[in-house]
Backbone as XML, in Angstrom:
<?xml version="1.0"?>
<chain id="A" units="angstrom">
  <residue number="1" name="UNK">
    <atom name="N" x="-22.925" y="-97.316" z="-13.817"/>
    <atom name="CA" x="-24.236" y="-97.046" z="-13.265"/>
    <atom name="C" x="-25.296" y="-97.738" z="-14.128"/>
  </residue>
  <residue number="2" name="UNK">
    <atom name="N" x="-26.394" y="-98.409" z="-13.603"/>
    <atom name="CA" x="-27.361" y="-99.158" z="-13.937"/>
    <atom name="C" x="-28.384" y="-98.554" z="-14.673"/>
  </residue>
  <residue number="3" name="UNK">
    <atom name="N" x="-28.843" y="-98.563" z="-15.761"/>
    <atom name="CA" x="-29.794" y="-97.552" z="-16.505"/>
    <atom name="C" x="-31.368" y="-98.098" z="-16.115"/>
  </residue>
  <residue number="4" name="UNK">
    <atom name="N" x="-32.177" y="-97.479" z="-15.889"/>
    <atom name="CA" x="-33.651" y="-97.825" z="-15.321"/>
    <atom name="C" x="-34.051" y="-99.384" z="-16.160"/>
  </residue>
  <residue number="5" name="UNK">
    <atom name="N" x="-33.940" y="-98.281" z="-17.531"/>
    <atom name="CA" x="-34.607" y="-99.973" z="-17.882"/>
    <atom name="C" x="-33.647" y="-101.591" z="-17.966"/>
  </residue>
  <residue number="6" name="UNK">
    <atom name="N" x="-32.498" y="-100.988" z="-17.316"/>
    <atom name="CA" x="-31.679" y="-102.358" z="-17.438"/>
    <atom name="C" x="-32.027" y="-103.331" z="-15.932"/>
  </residue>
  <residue number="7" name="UNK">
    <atom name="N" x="-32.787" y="-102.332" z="-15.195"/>
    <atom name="CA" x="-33.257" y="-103.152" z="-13.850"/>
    <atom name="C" x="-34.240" y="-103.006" z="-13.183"/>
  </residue>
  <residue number="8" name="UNK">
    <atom name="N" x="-34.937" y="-103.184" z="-14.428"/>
    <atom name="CA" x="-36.791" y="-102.945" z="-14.157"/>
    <atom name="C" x="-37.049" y="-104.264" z="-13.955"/>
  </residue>
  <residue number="9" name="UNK">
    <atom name="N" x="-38.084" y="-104.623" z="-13.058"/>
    <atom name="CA" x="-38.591" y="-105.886" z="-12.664"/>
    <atom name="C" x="-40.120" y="-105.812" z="-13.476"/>
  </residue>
  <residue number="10" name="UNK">
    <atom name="N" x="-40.665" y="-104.539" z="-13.393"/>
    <atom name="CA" x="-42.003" y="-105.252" z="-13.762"/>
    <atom name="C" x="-42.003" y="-103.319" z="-14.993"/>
  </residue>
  <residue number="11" name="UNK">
    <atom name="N" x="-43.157" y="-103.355" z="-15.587"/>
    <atom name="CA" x="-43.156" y="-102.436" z="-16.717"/>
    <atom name="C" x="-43.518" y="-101.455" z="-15.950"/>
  </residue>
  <residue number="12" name="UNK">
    <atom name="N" x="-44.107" y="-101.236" z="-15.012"/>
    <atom name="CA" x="-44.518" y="-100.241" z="-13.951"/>
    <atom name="C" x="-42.950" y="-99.603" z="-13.366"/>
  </residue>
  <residue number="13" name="UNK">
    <atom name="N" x="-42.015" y="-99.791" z="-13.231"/>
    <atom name="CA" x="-41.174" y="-99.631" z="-12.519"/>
    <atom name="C" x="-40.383" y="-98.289" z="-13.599"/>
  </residue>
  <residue number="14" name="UNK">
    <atom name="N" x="-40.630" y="-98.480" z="-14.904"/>
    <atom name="CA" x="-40.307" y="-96.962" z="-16.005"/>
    <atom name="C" x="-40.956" y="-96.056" z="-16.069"/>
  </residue>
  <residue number="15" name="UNK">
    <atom name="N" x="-42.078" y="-95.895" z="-14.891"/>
    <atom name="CA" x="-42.863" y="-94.609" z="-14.961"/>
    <atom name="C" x="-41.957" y="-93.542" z="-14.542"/>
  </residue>
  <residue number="16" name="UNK">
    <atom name="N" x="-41.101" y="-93.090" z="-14.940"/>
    <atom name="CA" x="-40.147" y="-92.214" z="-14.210"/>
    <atom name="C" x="-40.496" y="-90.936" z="-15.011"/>
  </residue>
  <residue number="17" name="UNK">
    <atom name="N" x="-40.593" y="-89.729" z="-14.792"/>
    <atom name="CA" x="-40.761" y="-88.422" z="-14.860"/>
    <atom name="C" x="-39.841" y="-87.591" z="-16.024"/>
  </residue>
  <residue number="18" name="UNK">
    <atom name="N" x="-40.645" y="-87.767" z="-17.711"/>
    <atom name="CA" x="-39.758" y="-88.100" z="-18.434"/>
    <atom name="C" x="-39.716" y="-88.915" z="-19.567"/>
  </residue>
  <residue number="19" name="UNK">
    <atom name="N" x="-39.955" y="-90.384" z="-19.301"/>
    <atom name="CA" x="-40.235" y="-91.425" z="-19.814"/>
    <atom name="C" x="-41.539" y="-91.515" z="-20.812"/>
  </residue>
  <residue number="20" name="UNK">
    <atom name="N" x="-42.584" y="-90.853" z="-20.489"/>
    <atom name="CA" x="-43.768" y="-90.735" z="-21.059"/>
    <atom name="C" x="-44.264" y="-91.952" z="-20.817"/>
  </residue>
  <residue number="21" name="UNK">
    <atom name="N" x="-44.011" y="-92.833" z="-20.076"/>
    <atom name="CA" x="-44.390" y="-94.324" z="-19.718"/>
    <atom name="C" x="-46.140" y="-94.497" z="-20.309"/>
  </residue>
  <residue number="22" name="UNK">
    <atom name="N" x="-46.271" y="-95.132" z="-21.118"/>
    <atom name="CA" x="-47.722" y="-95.654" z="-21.173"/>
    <atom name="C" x="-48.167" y="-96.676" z="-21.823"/>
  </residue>
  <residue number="23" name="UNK">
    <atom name="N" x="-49.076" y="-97.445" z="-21.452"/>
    <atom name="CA" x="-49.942" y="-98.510" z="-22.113"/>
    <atom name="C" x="-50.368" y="-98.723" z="-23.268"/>
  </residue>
  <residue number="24" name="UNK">
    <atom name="N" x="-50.223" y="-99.431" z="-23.814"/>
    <atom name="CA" x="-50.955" y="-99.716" z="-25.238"/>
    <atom name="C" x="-52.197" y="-100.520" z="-25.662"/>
  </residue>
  <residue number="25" name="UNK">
    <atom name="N" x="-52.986" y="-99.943" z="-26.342"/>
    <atom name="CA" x="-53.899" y="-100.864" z="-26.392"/>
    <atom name="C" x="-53.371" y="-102.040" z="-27.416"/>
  </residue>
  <residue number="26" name="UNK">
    <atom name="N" x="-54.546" y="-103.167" z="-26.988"/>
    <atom name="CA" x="-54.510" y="-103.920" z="-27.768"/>
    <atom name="C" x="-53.810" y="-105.885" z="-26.602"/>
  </residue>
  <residue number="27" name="UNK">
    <atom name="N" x="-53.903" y="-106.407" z="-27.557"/>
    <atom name="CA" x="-53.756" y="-107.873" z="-26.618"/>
    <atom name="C" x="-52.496" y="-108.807" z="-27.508"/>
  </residue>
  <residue number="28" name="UNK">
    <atom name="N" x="-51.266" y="-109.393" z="-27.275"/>
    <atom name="CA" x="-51.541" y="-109.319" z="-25.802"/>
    <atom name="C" x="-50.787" y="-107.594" z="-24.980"/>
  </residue>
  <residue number="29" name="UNK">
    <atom name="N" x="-50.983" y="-107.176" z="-24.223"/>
    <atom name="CA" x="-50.836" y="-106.075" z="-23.443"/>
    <atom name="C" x="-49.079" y="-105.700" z="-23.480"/>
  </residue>
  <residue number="30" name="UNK">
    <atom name="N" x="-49.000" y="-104.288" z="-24.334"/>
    <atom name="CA" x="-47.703" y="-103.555" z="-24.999"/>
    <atom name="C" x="-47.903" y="-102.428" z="-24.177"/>
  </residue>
  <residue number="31" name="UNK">
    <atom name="N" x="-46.518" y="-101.987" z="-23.804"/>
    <atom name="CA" x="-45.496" y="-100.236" z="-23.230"/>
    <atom name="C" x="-45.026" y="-99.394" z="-24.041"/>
  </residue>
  <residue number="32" name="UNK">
    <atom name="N" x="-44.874" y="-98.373" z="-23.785"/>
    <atom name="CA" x="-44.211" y="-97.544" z="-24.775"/>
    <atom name="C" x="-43.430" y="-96.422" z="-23.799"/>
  </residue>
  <residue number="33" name="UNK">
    <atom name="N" x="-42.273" y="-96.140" z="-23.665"/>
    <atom name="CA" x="-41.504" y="-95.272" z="-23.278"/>
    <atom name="C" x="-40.825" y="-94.090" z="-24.576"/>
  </residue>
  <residue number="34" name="UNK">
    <atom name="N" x="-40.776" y="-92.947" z="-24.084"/>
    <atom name="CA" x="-40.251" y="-92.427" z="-25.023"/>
    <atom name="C" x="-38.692" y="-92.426" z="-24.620"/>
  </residue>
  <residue number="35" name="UNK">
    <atom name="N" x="-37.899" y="-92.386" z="-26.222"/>
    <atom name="CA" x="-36.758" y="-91.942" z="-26.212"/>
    <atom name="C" x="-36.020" y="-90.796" z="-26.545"/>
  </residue>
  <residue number="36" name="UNK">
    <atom name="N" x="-36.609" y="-90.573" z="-27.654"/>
    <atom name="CA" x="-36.010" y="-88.950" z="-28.405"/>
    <atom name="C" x="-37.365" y="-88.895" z="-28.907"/>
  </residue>
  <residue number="37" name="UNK">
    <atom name="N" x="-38.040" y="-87.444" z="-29.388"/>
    <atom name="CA" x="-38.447" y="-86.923" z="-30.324"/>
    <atom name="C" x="-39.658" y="-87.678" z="-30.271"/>
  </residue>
  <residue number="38" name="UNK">
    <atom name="N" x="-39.565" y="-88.058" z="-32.230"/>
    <atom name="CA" x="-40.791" y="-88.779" z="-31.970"/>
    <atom name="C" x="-40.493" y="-90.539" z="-32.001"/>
  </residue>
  <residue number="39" name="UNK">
    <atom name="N" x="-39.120" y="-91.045" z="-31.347"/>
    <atom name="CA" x="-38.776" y="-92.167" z="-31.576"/>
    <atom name="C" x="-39.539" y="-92.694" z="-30.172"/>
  </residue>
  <residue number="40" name="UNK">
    <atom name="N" x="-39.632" y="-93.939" z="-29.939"/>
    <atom name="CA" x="-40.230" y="-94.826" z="-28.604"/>
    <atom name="C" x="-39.671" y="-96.459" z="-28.458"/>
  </residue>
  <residue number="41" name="UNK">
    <atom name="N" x="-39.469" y="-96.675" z="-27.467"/>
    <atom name="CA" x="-39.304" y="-98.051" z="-27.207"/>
    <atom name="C" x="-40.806" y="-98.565" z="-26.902"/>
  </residue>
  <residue number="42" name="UNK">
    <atom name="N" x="-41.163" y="-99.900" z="-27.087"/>
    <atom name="CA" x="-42.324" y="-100.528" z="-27.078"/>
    <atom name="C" x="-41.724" y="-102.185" z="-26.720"/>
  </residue>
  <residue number="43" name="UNK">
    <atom name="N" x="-42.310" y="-102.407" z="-25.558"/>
    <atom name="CA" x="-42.145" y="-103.934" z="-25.005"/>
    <atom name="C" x="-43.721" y="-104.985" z="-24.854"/>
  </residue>
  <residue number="44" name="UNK">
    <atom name="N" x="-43.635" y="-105.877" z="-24.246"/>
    <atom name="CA" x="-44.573" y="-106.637" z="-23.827"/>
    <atom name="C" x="-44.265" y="-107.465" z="-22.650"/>
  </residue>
</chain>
C-alpha cells in the first residue's frame, strides 16, 4: 500500500487529518508535516 506522501503530486495533497500540514514562512516557500511528538518532516 502506497503511503500519502509517497504519491503526493503537489504539497497540498498532505493536508490529511492528522498530518498537521502547514506552511512555513520564509522564501523560498517550506511544509511541515508532523510525524511523532515533537519531530516534523519539512520539504520545499
Amino acid at each position: 500500500m502506497a503511503r500519502p506522501i509517497e504519491v503526493a503530486a503537489q504539497p497540498e495533497d498532505l493536508n490529511i487529518a492528522g498530518f498537521r500540514f502547514h506552511g512555513l514562512r520564509g522564501d523560498p516557500q517550506r511544509w511541515s508535516v508532523r510525524v511523532t511528538g515533537n519531530y516534523r518532516i519539512t520539504f520545499g
